[in-house]
N, C-alpha and C positions, 0 to 999 in steps of 0.2 A: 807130395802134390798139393795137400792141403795149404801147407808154408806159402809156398807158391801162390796159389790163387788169391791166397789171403793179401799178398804181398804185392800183388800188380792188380788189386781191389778189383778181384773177379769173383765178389761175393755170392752171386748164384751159386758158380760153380764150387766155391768153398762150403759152401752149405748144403748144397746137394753130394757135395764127398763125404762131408763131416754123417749126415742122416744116414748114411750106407754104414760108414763106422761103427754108428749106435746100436743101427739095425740088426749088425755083426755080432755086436758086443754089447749087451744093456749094460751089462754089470762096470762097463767100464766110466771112468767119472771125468778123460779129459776129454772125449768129444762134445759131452754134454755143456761142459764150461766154456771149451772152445765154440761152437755153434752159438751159443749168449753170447759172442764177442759179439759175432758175423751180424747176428739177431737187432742188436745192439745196432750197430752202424747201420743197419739198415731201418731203424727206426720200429720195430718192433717190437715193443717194450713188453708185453704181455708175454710173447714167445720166449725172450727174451730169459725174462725175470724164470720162467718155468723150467726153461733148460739147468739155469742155475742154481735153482733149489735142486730139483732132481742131482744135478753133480754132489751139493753138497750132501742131499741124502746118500749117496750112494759111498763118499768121504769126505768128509770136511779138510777145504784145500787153500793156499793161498788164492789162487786164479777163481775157484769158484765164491769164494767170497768178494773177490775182485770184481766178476762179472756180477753175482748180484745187486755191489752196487752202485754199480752202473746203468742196472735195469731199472733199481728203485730211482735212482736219478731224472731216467729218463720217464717216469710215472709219475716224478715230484712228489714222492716220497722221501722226502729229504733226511730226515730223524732216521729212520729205518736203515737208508743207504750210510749212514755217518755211522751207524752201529756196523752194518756190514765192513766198512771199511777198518773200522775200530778190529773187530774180530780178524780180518788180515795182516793186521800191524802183530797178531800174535803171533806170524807165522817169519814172523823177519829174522834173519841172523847174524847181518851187518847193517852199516850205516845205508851203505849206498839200495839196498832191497828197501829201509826202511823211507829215505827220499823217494823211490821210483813210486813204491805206495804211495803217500802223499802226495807225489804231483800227478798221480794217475786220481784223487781222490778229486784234487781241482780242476780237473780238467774235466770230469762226471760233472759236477757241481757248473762250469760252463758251459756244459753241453745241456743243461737245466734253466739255461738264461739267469743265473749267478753269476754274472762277467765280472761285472765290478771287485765281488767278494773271492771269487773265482782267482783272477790276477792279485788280487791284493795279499793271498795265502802261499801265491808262488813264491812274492817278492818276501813274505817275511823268510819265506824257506829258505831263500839264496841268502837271505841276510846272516839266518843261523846256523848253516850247513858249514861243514866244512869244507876247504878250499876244492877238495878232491872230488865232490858231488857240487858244486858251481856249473858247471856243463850243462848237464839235464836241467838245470832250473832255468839257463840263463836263457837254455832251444825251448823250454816248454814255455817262458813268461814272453819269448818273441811271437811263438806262434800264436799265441792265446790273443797278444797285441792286435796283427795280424788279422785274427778270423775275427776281434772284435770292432777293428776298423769295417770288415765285409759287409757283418751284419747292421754298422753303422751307414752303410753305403745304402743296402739291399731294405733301412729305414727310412731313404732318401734324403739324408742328411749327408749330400753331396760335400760339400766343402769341407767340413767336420770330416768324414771317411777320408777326405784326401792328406789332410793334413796328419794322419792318425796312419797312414801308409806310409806315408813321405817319413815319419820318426821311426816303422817298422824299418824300412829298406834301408834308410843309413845306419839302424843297428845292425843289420844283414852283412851292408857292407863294411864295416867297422869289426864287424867277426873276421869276415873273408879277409882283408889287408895283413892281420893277424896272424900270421903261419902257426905261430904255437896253438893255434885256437884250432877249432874242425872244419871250417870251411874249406873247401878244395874247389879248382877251376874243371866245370867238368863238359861235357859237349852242351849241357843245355845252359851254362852257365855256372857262376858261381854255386858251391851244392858241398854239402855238410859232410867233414869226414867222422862218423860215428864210430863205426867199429865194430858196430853190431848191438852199441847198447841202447838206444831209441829204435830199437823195432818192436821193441814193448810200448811203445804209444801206436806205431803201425798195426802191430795186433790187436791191444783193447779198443780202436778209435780207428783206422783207415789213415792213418795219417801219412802224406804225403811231403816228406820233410823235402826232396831233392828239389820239389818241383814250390816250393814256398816262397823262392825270391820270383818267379815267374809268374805267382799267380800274384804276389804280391803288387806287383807293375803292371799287370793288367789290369786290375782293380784301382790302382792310383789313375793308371791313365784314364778311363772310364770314368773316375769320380772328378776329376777336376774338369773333364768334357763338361761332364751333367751341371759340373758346380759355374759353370759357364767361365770358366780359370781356363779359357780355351792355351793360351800362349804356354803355361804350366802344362799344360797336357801334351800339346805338342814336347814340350821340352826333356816329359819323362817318354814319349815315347821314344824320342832319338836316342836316350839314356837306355832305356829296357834292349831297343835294338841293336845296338854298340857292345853290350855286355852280351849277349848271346852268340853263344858259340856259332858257329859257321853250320854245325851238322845240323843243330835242333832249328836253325833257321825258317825251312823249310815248313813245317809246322804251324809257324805264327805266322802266312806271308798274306794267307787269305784274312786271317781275324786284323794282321795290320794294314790292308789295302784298304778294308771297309772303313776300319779306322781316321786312316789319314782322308779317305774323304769326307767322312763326317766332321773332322776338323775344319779340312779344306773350306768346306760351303760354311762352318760356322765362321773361320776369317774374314772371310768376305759377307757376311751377315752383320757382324760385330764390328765392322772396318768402316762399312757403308754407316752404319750408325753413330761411328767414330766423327765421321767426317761431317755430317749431319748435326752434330754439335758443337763442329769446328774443333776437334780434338786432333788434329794430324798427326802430332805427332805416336800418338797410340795407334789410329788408323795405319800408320805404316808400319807399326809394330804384328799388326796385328797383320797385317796382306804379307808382309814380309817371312812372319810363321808360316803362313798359308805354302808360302814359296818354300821354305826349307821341305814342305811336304813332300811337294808334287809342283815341279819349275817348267812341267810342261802347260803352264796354265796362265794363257797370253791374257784372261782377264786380270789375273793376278797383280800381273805388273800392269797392266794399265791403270788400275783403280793406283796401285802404288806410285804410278807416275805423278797421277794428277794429285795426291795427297804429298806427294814432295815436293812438287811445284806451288802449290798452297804454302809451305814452308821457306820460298825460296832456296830448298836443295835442287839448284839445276842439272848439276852435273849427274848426281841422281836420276831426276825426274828426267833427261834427256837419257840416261844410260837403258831406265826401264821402258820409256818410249821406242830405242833401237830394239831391244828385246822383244816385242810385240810384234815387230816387224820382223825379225828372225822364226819367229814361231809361226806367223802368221802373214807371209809377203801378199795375197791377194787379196787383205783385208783391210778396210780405207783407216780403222779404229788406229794403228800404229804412227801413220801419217799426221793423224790428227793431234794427237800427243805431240809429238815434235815439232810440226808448227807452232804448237799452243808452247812449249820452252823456247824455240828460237828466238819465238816472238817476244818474249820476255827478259830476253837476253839480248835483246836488240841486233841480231844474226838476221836481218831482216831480207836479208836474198836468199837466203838456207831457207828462210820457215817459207816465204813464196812459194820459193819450188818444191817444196812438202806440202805447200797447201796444193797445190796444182796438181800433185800425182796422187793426193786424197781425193779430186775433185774426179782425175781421172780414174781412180778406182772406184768408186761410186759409179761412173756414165758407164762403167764397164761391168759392175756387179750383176750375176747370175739372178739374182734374190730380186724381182721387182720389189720388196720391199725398202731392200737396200740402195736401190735405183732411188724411191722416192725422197730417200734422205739430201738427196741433190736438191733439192727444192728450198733447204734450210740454207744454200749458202750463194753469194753473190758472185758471178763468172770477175775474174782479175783485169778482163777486156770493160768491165761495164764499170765495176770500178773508178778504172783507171779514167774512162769516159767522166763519170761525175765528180773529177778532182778537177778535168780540165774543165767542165764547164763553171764551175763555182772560183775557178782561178780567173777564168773569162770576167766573171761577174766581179770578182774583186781590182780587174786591173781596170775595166771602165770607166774609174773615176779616178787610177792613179797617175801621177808622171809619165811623162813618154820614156823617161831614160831616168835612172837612180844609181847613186854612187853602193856599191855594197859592204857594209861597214866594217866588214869580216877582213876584205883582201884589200878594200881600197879602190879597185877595179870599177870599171865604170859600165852599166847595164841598160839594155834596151829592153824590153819588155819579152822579149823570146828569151833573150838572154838570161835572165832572172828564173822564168821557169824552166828554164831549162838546169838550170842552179836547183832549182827546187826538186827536178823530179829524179836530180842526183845524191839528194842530200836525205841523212835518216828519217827527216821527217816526214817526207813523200811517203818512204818506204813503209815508215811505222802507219800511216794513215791507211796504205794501201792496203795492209797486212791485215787491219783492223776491221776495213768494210767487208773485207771477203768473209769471216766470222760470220755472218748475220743472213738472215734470210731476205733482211731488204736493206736497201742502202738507206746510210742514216747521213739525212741531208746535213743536219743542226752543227754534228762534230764537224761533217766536214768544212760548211762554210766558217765554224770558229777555228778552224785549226790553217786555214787558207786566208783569215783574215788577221791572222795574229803574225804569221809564216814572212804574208805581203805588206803589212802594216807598212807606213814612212814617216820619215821626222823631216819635215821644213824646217828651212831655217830663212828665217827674217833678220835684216840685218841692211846697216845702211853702207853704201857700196864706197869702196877705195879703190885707191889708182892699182893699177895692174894686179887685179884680182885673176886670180889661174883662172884659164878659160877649158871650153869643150877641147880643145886641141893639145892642149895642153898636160891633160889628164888620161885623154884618148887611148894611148898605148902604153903607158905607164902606170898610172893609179897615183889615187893621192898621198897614201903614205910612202910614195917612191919620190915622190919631189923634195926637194932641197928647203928645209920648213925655216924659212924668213917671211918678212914681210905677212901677204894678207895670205900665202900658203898655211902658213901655222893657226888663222882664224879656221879655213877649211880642213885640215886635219884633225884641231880638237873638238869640230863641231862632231865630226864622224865617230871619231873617238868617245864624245860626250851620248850620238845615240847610240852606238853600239854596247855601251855601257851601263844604259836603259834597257837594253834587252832587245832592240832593231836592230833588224838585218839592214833595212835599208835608209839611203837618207840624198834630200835633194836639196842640194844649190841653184838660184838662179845665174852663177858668174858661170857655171861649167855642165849644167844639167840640159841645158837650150843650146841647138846648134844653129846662131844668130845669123850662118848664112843662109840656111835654109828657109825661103819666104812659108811653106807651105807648116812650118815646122813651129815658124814664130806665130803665125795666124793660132793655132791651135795651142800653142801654149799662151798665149794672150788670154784667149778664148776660156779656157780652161781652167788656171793658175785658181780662181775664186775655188773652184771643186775640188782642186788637190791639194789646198789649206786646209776645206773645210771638211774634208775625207780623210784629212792625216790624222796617226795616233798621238802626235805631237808635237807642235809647232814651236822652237826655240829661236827666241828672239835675242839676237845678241848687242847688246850695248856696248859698243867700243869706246866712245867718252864717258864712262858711267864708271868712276875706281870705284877699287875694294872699300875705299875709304869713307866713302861717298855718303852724307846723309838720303833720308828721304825726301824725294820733289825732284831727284837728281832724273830718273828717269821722264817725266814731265819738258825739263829741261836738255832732253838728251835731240842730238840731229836726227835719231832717226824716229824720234815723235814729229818731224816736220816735212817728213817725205811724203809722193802721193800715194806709192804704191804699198807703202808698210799700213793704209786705213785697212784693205782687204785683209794684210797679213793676223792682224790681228782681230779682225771682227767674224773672216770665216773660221778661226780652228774651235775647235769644243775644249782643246786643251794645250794651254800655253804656259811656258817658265822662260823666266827673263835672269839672261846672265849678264854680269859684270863683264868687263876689261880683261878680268885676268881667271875670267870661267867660270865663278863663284855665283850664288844664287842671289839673286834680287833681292836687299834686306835679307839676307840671309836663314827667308823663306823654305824651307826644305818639302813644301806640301806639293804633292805632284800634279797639279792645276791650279798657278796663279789666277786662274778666274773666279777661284773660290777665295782668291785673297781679298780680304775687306780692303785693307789699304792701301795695296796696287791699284784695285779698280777704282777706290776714290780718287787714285792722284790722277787715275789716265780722265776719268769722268769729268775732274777739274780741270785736264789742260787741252783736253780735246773740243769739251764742248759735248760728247755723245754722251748720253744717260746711261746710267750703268747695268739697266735692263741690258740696252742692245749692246752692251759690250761683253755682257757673257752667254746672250743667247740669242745674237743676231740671224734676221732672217732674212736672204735676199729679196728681193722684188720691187719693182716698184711703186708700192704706197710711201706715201711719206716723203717724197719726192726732192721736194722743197727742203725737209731737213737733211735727207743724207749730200745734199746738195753743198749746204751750208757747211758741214762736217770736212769739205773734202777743200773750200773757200780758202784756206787758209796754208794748204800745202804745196809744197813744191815739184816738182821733175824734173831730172835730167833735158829729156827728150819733151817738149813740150807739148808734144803731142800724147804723150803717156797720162797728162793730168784727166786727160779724157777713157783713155783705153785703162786706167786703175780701174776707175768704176765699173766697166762693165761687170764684173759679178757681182760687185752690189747691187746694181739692178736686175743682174738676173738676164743679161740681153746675150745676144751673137751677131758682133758684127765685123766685117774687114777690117784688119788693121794696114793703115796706108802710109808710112811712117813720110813724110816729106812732104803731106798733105797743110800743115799746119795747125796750130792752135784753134782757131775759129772753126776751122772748118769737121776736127774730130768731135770737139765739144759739140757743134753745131748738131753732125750726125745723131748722137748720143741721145741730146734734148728730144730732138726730131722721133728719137725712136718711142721713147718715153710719154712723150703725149700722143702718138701714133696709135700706141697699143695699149695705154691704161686710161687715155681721156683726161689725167691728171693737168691741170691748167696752173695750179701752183709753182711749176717752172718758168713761169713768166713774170712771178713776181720777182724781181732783182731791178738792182740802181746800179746807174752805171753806161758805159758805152755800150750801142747797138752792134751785135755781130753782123760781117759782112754776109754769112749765113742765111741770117733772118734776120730782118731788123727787130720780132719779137724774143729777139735770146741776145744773150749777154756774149758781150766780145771774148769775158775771161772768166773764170772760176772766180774769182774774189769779186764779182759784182753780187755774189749771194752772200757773202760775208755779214751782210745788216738780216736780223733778225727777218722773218718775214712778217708779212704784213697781216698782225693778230688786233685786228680792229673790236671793240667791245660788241657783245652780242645779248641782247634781251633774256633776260631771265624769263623762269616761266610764268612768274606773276605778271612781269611786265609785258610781258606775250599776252596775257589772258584780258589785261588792261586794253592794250591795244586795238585786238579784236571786237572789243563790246564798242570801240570808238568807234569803228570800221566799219562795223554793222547798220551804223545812222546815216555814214557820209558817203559807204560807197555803192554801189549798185553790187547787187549776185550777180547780174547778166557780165559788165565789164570785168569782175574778179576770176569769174569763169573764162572767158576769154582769153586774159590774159595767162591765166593757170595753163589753160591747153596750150596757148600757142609756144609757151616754154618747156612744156611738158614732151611736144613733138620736134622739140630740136634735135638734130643729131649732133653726137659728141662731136668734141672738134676731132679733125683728121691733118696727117701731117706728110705729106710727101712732095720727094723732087723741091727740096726748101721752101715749100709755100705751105703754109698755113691755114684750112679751114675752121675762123676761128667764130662760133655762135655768140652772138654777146647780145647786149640791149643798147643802142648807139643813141647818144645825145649831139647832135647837132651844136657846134659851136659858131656863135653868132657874133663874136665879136673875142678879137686879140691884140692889147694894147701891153708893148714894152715899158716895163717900169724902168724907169732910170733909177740904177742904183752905185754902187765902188765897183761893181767885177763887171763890169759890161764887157771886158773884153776876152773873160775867159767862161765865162755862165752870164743869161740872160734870163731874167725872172718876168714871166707873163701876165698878165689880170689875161682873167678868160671869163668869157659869161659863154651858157652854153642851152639851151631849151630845156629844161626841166628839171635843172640843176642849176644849185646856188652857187656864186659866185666864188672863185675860189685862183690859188696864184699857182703855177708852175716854173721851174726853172732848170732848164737845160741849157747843154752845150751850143744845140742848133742856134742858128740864125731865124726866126721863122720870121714870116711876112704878116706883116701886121694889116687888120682889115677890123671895120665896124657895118652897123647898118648904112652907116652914111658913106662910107669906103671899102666897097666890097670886092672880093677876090675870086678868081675863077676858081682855087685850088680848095679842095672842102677839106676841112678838120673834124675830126668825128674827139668826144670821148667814151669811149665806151665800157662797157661793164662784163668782163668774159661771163660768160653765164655756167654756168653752177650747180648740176640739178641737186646737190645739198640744199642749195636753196628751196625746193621743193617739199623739203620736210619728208622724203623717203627713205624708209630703213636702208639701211647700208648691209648688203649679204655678202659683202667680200669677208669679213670673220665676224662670224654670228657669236653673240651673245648668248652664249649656254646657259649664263645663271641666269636668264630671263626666261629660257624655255620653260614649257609644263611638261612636267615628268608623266610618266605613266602612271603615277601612284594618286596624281591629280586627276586624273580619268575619271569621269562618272559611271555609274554600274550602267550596265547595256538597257536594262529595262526602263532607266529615267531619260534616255536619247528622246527619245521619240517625243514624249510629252513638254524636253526641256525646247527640243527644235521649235516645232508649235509656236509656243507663247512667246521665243527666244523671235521668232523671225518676225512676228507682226513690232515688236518692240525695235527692230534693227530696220524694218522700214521708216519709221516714222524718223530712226535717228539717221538715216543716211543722209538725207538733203542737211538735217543739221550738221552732221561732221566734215558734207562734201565742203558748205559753206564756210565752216573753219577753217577746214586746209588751206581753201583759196586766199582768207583772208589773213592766216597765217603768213600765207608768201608775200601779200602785200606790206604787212608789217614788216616783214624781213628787207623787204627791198627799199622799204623807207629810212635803213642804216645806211651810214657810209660805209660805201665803197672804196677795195683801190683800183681807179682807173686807168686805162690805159690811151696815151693821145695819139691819135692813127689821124696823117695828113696822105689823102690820097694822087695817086698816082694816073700817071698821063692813060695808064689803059684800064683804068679805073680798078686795079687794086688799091691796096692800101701799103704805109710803112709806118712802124711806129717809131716817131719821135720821143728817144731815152730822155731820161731826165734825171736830176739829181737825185731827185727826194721821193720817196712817196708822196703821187698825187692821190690824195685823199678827195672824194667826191659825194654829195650827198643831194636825192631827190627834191624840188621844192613843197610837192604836194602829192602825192600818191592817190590824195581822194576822187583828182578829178582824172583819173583814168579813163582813155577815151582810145577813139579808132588812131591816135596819130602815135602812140606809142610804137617806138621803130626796134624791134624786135630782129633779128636776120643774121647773117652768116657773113662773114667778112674775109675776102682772100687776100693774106697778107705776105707782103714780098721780105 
């Protein structure tokens, strides 16, 4: 019974049998050796040590010298115990008794915290033993390995302990594999076949040999947890639970549940931190262990989703996002995984309607928490709303109708988005704003503006260029590619290959019978140049060959309608003949080409400012006037309808109206609405229009009329003259009374035009050689010096002594420039004071003060400058204009060849007869 309890380490009860033994029998000497085993393993060393003297008082025995020293061991008595042992080695009578001492002496000595020296006495033993005692040394230096790995563990030298098991258990297993060897397969596992001769370490020591590979793997797994070697630890626990038998299972099922979720939550601890350093692919090593655990664990595979989508592993991150959804079908977290791979995979109707059944699992969540997370994403209806209005916004300025450079196919504006809200870009867009808690304006209008972008093309027009009807139900890569087909093929071709979808011709993009359709692309065309992403201009006489000046010299440098083509786009490239780049320029904005714009700046006449950063409107009137002098039209009436975006205007287009009469409009509009009067400098024939506008565009062709104007010294001069001769009262007068003019005004072809009117007193025909196609005048006129004109008219000649009923005026359009007032149509920024120019607050007050008695005294002086300023001013020549009036006392001006140039005789004697006034002219 003793054996027994000794042997399923039920030491109580071995030691309370063995005491009754004693009790029995004093005289007797092996309970007393045996109870010092018990004593022994139980850490009793004093008890111990006394049991085993008394045995050997009572006879001196192998086992009682065994056990005492093993007591002395456990007192670290070390000398004392090595003598004891010594005195058992006398009791030996073969090899293998005199081994089993010895490694029972090293194994005292480890149980002494001798480990080192302990194992290093086994190894010499096994070295010197013979083959036949190899066994016991090779199970006692495993175990010893073993419990010194434990106590390495139970040092907290995690890693160290694991790797110190990991070389125990594949010696374990390296025995077991073995058949000649003792290991046997037994219910709890692999487990040692002895024979009965290692129960002599079970007796002096408790030793548990069967149960060694299992403690062995508890302790690995355990150590590599702690050693934070989580994947390792998982790895031996599959290995520990694999090897055990089926019966002993049962046993370990609670200590491996706790297990594996200590694991569990460390994967996901370590996985999260993975990712956190952009480590994925460890992160899904590590979520992935997690899962070999315990796969009922729908976090598991989500964190694993979203760290293999990081990786681009879709089919993965898609497989473990389905998984979430199996484990977890009421829960929005599965849904969202799978949209977030669809979407990445460009499966953009898949991830939609996964985003939408996330959306609707969320509106449907029990958890008001999980309700609130609805707040985080954009409903696919509002979306879809802010794609169409930022489409809105981008087609406003584009073509009514555009060729699509993909099919060829010819598009109206519904048509187009509707192409749009088909194609993956919509979808990717759409996919995208739902993501987000608020819609993000910025991507969409850049991804709607890049989607919609168009490429004009300019270009000078040939005979039977494919039209709207033409193209209508076929497309343009379906035509038959000769002639000017094959120009509009490769232009399409050419933007598509830029990277635009879309692209517009004026031969087929305009449906020229629709009047309502041509107004508005008239109207228009300046905005959809100068809104395109890029305007190609094709030069059909311009070879590959071609030096430079060739574009200069090209027909469609002489059109009216190409000044627009090229002044509104922001970004233009000029092809050759045969498709090739201009100078074989490859920069993707010829306006950033030096050379280009100097050749176009020398053959046009425009300054190279406005030809890379033109700006509509009407300033400047007179020059863009001039710009446009010298070009031609089809339709004569179009020299007039080009410009309307360069001005900037909206008005009817009347095609059959004629020349005079659109031009006419055009003018009318332009001094109507900007006051600008430098459209009436031109030479040349009077329009039937107005007799103050030019019958044709090339009457602006002569520079305009840049008469010299005073310097500012010569200004300063003037004034101190001015100051002696002329009166304050008159210079004031007249300052106001031009001051209160109102601009001219222009409607119904008459002319409100302010001017300062000189009376003409006298007009005698010079006989000269052209009398019969130009007549040159002497003219004297009241307050101007004598001076000649020559026009086409016939006029009636008259003096003081031959005077006429019919009055001639010359007069002077008035000018409030002349008045010396700032101009706030573009302010002069470098002249403003910045804020940094500010005075501190506390000096206002004292600067205003002294600042205002000093600005009174100077007001009268600066008002009296001004005025004499203008009077200086007016005492340059002018160019005048010669107005012979009419039977209902308007006026017409009489054209004339040349600039009439006119100048005051005396400005000093300014008086009440100066005629000042408005003049309606027919």
């Amino acid at each position: 019974m003793v054996h027994n309890a000794r042997m399923a380490r039920d030491l109580d009860m071995a030691e309370e049998l063995l005491t009754k033994q004693i009790h029995a029998d004093h005289n007797n000497h092996h309970p007393y050796h045996n109870r010092s085993a018990v004593r022994a393993q139980l850490f009793e060393w004093d008890n111990a040590l006394q049991d085993a003297l008394k045995s050997l008082a009572i006879k001196p025995s192998l086992k009682g010298y065994i056990t005492k020293g093993i007591a002395l061991c456990g007192k670290q008595r070390l000398w004392d115990a090595v003598e004891a042992f010594d005195l058992a080695l006398s009791f030996s009578n073969n090899n293998r008794m005199t081994v089993e001492i010895l490694l029972i002496k090293a194994i005292a000595l480890f149980n002494s915290s001798r480990h080192h020296e302990a194992i290093r006495r086994v190894q010499d033993l096994l070295a010197a033993c013979q083959s036949s005692e190899t066994l016991q040394c090779r199970v006692v230096d495993l175990y010893l390995c073993v419990q010194r790995a434990i106590f390495v563990f139970e040092g907290g030298s995690y890693s160290e302990a694991a790797d110190q098991l990991t070389a125990g258990i594949t010696a374990i297993a390296d025995m077991f594999l073995q058949p000649p060897l003792f290991y046997e397969v037994t219910s709890d596992g692999p487990g040692p076949r002895l024979h009965g001769f290692t129960d002599t370490f079970t007796e002096f020591f408790g030793w548990d040999l069967h149960s060694l590979w299992q403690t062995a793997n508890q302790r690995r797994c355990e150590a590599f947890l702690c050693a934070d070697r989580v994947i390792e630890a998982i790895q031996s626990h599959q290995y520990m639970m694999r090897m055990i038998g089926e019966a002993a299972k049962p046993s370990y099922l609670e200590w491996s549940a706790a297990f594996k979720l200590k694991c569990t939550l460390r994967c996901v601890t370590k996985g999260d931190d993975a990712v956190t350093a952009s480590n994925y692919q460890m992160a899904v090593e590590l979520y992935s262990a997690g899962i070999t655990l315990d796969s009922s664990w729908e976090s598991l595979f989500a964190h694993r989703s979203k760290a293999n989508l990081k990786q681009n592993l879709y089919a993965e991150a898609l497989y473990d996002a389905e998984k979430v959804i199996e484990l977890d079908p009421s829960s929005h977290t599965g849904y969202n995984l799978k949209y977030a791979v669809l979407h990445e995979v460009k499966r953009y109707d898949e991830a939609i309607e996964a985003f939408k059944t996330m959306l609707s699992k969320l509106d449907h969540a029990s958890d008001p928490q999980i309700r609130e997370l609805r707040q985080q994403y954009v409903r696919p209806s509002d979306a879809h709303d802010a794609i169409q209005k930022a489409i809105h916004v981008q087609l406003e300025n584009a073509p009514l109708r555009l060729v699509d450079t993909f099919t060829g196919r010819l598009c109206d504006r519904q048509s187009q988005v509707d192409t749009f809200v088909k194609s993956d870009v919509y979808k990717e867009v759409l996919s995208s704003l739902m993501a987000h808690s608020a819609l993000q304006t910025e991507p969409i209008r850049a991804i709607t503006a890049k989607y919609f972008s168009w490429v004009m093309l300019s270009h000078r027009w040939e005979s039977k260029e494919p039209r709207l009807h033409d193209i209508q139900d076929n497309g343009v890569y379906a035509l038959h590619p000769v002639g000017t087909v094959v120009k509009l093929q490769t232009f399409c071709r050419t933007a598509c290959n830029e990277g635009y979808r879309w692209a517009w011709s004026d031969t087929c993009c305009i449906d020229q019978n629709n009047n309502f359709e041509l107004q508005e692309s008239v109207n228009s065309m300046f905005v959809w140049y100068r809104h395109s992403a890029l305007t190609i201009v094709y030069l059909a006489d311009v070879m590959p060959s071609s030096e430079p000046g060739a574009l200069a010299k090209s027909t469609w440098n002489t059109r009216g309608w190409t000044v627009q083509e090229f002044l509104a786009p922001n970004t233009v490239r000029f092809y050759r003949a045969d498709w090739s780049l201009y100078l074989n320029d490859p920069s993707p904005n010829h306006k950033e080409s030096v050379a280009i714009m100097q050749e176009l700046e020398e053959s046009t006449g425009i300054n190279a400012h406005a030809l890379v950063a033109f700006r509509p409107g009407m300033r400047g009137a007179r020059e863009k006037l001039r710009w446009a002098s010298n070009r031609v039209t089809t339709l004569q009436e179009d020299i007039a309808y080009s410009l309307f975006g360069i001005f900037d205007v909206h008005l009817p287009v009347i095609y059959g109206e004629k020349r005079q009469n659109a031009l006419g409009r055009l003018l009318q509009e332009i001094i109507a609405h900007s006051g600008d009067i430098t459209a009436l400098d031109w030479i040349g024939k009077a329009s039937e229009f107005n007799s103050c506008l030019p019958a044709d565009i090339t009457s602006y062709k002569a520079p305009p009329c840049m008469l010299s104007s005073l310097t500012e010294e010569e200004m300063q001069m003037s004034v101190t003259m001015l100051r002696n001769s002329v009166s304050v009262e008159s210079a004031l007068k007249l300052y106001t009374l031009l001051d209160n003019l109102s601009a001219p005004r222009f409607a119904h072809s008459r002319l409100q035009l302010p001017c300062i009117a000189f009376p003409i007193t006298e007009l005698r025909r010079r006989r000269g050689v052209d009398q019969e196609t130009c007549f040159t005048y002497e003219v004297k006129a009241d307050g101007l010096q004598d001076l000649l004109i020559t026009s086409e008219d016939k006029l009636t000649q008259f003096s003081p002594t031959r005077p006429t009923q019919q009055t001639f005026l010359l007069v002077r359009p008035w000018n409030r420039h002349d008045l010396g007032l700032p101009d706030f149509a573009e302010p002069n920024f470098a002249d403003a004071q910045s804020v940094d120019d500010w005075p501190e607050s506390g000096s206002l007050l004292d600067e205003f003060v002294s600042s205002s008695l000093v600005d009174s005294k100077l007001a009268d002086s600066e008002a009296l400058s001004r005025e004499l300023r203008l009077v200086a001013r007016l005492r340059q020549p002018f160019g005048a204009l010669l107005l012979a009036q009419q039977r209902g006392g308007e006026y017409k001006r009489v054209a004339s060849d040349y600039l009439i140039v006119a100048r005051v005789k005396d400005m000093a004697s300014i008086d009440d007869t100066t005629d000042i006034r408005t003049l309606e002219i027919l």
